[in-house]
C-alpha positions as CSV (number, residue, x, y, z in Angstrom):
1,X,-15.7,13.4,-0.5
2,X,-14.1,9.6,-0.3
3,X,-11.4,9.1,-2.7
4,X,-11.2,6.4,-5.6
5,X,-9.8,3.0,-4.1
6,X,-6.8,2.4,-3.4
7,X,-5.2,6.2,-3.2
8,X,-5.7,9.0,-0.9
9,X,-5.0,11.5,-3.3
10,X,-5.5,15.6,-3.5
11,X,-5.7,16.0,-7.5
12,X,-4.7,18.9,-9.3
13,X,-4.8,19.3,-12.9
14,X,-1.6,19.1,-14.4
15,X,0.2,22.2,-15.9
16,X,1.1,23.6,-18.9
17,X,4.0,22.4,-20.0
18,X,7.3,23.9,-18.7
19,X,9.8,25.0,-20.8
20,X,12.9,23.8,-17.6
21,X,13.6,20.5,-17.3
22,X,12.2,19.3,-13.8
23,X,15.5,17.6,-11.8
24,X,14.5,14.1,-9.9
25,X,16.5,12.9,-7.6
26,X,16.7,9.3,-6.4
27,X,18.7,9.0,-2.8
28,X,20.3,5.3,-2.8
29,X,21.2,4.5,0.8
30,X,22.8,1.2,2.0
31,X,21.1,-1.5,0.8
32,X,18.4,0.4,-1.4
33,X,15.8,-2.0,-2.4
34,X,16.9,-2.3,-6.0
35,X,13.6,-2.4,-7.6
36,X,12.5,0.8,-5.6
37,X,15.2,2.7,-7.3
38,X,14.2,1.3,-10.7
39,X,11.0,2.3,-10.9
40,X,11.3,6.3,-10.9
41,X,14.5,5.4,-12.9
42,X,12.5,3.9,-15.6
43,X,9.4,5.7,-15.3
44,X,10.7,9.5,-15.2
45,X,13.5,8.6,-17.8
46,X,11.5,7.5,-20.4
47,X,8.9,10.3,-20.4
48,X,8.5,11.9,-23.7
49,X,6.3,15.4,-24.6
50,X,5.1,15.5,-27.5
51,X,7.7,16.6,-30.2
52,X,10.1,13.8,-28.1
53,X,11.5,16.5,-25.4
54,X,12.5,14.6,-22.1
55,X,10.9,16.7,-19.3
56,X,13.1,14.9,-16.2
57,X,16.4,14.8,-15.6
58,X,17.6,12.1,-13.6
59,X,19.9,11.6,-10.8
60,X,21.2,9.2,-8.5
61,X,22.5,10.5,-5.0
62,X,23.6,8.7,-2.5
63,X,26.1,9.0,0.8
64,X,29.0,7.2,-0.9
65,X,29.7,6.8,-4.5
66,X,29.7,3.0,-4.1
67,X,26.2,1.5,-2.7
68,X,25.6,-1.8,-1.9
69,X,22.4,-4.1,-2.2
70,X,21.6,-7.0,-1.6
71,X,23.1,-8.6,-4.7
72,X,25.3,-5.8,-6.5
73,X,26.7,-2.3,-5.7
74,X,25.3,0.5,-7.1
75,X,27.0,3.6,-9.0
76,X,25.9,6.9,-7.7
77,X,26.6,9.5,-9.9
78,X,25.9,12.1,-7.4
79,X,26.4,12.9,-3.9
80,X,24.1,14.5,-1.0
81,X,24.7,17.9,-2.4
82,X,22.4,16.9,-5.3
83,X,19.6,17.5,-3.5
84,X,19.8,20.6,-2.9
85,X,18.7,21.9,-6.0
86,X,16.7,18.8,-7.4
87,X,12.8,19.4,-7.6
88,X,12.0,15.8,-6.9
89,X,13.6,13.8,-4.3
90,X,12.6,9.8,-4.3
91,X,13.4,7.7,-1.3
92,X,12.9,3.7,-2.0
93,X,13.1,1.3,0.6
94,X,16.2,0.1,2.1
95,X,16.7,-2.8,4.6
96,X,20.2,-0.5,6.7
97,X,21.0,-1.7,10.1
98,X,20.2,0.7,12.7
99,X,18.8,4.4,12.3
100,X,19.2,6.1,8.8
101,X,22.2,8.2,8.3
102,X,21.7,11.6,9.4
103,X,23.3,13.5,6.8
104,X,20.9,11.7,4.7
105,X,17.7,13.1,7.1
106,X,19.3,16.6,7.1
107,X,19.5,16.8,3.7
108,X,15.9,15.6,3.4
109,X,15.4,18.3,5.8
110,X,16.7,21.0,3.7
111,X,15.1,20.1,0.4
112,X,11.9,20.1,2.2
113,X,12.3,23.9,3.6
114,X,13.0,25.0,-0.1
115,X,9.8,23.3,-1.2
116,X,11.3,20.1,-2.6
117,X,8.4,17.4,-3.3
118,X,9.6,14.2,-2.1
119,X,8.1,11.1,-2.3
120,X,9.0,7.5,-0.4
121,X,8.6,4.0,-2.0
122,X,7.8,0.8,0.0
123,X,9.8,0.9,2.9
124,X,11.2,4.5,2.1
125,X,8.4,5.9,4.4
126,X,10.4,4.2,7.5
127,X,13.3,7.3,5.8
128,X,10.8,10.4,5.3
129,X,9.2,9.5,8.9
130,X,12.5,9.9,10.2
131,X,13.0,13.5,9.4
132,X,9.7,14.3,10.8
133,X,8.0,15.4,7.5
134,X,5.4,13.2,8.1
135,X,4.4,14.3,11.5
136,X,0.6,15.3,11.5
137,X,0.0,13.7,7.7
138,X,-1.5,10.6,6.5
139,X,1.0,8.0,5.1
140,X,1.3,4.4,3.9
141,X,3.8,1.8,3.3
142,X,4.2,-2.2,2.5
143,X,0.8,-3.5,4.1
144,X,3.6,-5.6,5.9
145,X,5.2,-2.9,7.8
146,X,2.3,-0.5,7.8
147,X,2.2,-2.0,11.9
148,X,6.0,-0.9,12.4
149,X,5.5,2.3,10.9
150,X,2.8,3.1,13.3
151,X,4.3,1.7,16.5
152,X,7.6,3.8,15.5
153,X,6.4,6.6,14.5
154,X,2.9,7.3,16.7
155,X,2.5,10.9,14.9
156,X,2.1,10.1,11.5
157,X,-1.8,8.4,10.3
158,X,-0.6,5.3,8.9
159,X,-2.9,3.6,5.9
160,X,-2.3,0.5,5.4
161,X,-5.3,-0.1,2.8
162,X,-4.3,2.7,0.2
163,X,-1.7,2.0,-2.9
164,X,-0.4,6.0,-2.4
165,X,-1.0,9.4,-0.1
166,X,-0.3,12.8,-1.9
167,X,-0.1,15.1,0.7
168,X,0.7,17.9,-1.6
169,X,4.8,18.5,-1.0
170,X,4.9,15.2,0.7
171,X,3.7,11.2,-1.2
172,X,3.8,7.7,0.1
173,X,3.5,4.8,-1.4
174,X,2.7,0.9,-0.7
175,X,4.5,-2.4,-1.6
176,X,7.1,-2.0,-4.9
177,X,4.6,-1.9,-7.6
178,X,2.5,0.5,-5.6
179,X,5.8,2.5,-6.3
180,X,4.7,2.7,-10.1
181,X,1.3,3.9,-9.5
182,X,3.0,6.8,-7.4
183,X,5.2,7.7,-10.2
184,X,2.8,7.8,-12.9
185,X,0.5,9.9,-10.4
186,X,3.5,12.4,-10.1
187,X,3.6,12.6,-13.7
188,X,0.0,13.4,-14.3
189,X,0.0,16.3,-11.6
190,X,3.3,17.7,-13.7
191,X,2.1,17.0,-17.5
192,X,-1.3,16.2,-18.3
193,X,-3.0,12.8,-18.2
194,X,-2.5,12.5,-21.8
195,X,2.0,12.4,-21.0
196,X,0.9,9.7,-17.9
197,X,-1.2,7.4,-20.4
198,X,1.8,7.2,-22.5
199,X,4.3,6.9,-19.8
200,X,1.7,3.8,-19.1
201,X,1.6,2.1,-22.1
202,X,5.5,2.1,-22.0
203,X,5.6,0.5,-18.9
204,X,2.6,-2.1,-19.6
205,X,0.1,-0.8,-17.1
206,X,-2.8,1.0,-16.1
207,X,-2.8,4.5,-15.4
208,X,-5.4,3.6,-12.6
209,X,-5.2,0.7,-10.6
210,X,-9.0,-0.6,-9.2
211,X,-8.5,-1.4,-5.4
212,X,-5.9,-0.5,-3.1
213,X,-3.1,-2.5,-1.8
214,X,-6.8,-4.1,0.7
215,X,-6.9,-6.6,-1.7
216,X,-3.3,-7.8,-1.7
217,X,-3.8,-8.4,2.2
218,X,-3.9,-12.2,3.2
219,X,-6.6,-11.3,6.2
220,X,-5.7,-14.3,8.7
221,X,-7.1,-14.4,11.8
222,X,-4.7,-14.3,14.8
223,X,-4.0,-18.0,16.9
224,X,-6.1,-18.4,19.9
225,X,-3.9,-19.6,23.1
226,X,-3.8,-23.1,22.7
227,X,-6.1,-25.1,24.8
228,X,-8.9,-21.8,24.6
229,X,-12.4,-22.7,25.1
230,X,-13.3,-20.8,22.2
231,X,-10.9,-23.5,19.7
232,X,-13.6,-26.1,19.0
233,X,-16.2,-23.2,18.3
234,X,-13.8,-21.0,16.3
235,X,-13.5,-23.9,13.9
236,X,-17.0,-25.4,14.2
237,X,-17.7,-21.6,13.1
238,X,-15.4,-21.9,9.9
239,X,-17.2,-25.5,9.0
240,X,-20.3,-23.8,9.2
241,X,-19.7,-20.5,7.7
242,X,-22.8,-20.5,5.6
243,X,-25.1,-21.3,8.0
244,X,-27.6,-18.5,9.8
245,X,-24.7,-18.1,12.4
246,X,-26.6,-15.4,15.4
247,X,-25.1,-14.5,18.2
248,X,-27.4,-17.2,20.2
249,X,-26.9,-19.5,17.8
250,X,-22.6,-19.3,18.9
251,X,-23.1,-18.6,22.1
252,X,-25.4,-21.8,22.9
253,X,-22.6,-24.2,21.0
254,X,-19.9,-23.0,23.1
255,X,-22.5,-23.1,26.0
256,X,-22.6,-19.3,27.3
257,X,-25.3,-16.6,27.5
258,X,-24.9,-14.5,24.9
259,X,-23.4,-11.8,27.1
260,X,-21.1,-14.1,28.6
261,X,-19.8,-15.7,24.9
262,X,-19.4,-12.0,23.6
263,X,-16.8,-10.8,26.3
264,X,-15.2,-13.8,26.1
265,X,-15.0,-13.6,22.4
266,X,-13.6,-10.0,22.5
267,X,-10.8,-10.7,25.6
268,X,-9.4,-13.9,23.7
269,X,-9.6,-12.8,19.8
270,X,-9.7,-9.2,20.0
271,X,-12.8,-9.2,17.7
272,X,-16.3,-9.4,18.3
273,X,-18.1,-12.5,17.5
274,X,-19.7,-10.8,14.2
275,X,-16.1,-9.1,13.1
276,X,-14.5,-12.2,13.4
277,X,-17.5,-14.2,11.3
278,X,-17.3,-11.9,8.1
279,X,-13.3,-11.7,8.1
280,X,-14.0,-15.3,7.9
281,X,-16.8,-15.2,5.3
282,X,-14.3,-13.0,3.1
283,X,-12.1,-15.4,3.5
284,X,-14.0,-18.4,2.9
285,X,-15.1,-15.8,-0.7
286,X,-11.2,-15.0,-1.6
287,X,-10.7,-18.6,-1.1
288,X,-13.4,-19.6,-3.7
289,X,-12.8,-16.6,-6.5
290,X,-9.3,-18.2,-6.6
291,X,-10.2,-21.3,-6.8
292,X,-13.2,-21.9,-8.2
293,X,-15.8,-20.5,-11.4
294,X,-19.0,-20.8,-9.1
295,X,-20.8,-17.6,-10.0
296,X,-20.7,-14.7,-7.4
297,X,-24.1,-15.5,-6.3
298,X,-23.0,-19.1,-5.2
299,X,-19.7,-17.8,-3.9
300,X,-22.3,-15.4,-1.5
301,X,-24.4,-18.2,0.0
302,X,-21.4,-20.9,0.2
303,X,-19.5,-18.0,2.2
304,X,-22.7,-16.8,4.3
305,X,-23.4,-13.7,3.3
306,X,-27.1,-13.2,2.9
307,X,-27.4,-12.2,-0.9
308,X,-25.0,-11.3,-4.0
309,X,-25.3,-7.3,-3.0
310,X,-24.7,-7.9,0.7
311,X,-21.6,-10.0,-0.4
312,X,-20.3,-7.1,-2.8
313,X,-20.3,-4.8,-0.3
314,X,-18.8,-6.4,2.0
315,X,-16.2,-7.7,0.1
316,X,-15.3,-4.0,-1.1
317,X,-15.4,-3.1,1.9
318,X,-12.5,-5.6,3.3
319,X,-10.6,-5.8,0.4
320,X,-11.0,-2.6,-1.6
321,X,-11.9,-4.4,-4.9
322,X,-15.2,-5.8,-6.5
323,X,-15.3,-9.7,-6.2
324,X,-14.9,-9.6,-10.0
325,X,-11.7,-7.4,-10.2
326,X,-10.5,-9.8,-7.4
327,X,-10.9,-12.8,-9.5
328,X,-9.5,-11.8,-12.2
329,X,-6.1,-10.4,-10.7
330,X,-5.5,-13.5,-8.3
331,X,-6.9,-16.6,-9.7
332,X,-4.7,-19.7,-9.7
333,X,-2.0,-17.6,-7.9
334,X,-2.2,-18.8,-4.1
């Protein structure tokens, strides 16, 4: 069965509610993304059961008691040894030079072994891939770096289109407010959905995000070589977007058999002709929800696609959102 948009997630109904306190622990390395750490900061710390009992106790662990970011130095109460008995461990992004520090992976390591969950933010999935927890799991991070994370590390299923993966003992999850979603996620699983909606309201959200991190994704297409005898019909293509664009149609402007135009195509954008035409089309439509109040039907035939419900699809398709939920979130803002 697909899951919802936007997360890759194995749900479990969340628990009665314990009587311990459940330990989380947030590791700040050098030059922790300081909004990374905040979030589980503020989300787990201001989780209240009913009757006002704090479920979480927080932590902040890190390999020195001083850590530096980008603009301040961090206090960390707590050292590596923290982990060892914490129930949670969070790892945000940081932006070290070089590998991570390998106490920090061992110590990852060992928390995983007892049965630890841990869970990266953002970049923190470049940390948890270095242990080798990941190995054989599905994963996302930062649409950005979701290519990195691939190329580095070839075992581990990279998603780029999702806002989180739980894989059980092991969650990732996309760009910083991705990080949020994540959290609230993990607090669901431990308390209920009716402890997460409140832990929501505090922090101004949604529980559920529509979409996944898809629609965030400015889908560009890559610069032919310059001087490419596809340029003047890649851009006569984009003037004439909503036009019945076949594959003769291309072909015969750029002055190729079909056969001929398609390998061409493929060997100088990657794409086939049709690929590259509705990453255009989408576009062209992201373009004009932004931008515009046409009506989705006139958005459809200005872009090319060939009726309102052919657009929608598509669109969801590409972006992970509805055309509506995409207006709504981004326009005015490029």
């Amino acid at each position: 069965m697909d899951q919802p948009a936007g997360r890759d997630a194995r749900r479990r109904p969340g628990p009665a509610y314990a009587a311990l306190v459940h330990t989380v622990a947030v590791l700040a390395l050098e030059r922790t993304v300081v909004f990374d750490m905040a979030v589980p900061v503020e989300v787990f710390g201001r989780v209240r059961l009913p009757g006002g009992r704090r479920p979480y106790r927080l932590r902040v662990c890190g390999t020195e008691p001083r850590v530096p970011t980008e603009t301040f130095t961090i206090h960390a109460s707590h050292g590596l040894e923290a982990l060892a008995d914490a129930d949670t461990i969070i790892v945000p992004g940081c932006e070290i030079d070089g590998p991570p520090p390998l106490d920090a992976l061992e110590a990852l390591r060992d928390a995983a072994a007892r049965g630890a969950r841990i869970a990266s933010i953002c970049g923190g999935a470049f940390i948890l891939a270095a242990t080798g927890l990941l190995d054989g799991l599905a994963a996302t991070t930062h649409w950005l770096a979701a290519p990195r994370l691939a190329r580095l590390f070839p075992k581990v299923e990279v998603r780029p289109d999702v806002l989180y993966v739980d894989n059980g003992q092991f969650l990732t999850s996309a760009g910083a407010s991705a990080g949020l979603d994540l959290c609230l996620h993990m607090v669901r699983r431990d308390l209920g959905s009716a402890v997460a909606a409140d832990a929501a309201r505090m922090a101004v959200t949604p529980l559920e995000r529509e979409g996944g991190q898809a629609q965030y994704i400015v889908h560009e297409q890559p610069p032919l070589p310059r001087g490419s005898l596809l340029e003047p019909t890649l851009a006569w293509m984009e003037e004439h977007l909503a036009d019945d664009l076949t594959l003769e149609v291309m072909a015969a402007r750029c002055g190729m058999s079909a056969r001929t135009f398609s390998r061409r195509f493929r060997e100088q954008t990657g794409a086939t002709p049709l690929q590259w035409l509705l990453r255009a089309r989408v576009r062209r439509a992201q373009y004009l929800l932004e931008h515009t109040d046409h009506a989705v039907e006139r958005i459809a035939a200005q872009a090319g696609f060939g009726s309102a419900t052919a657009f929608r699809e598509r669109f969801r398709r590409v972006t992970g959102t509805t055309p509506k939920a995409y207006r709504a979130a981004f326009r005015g803002t490029r």
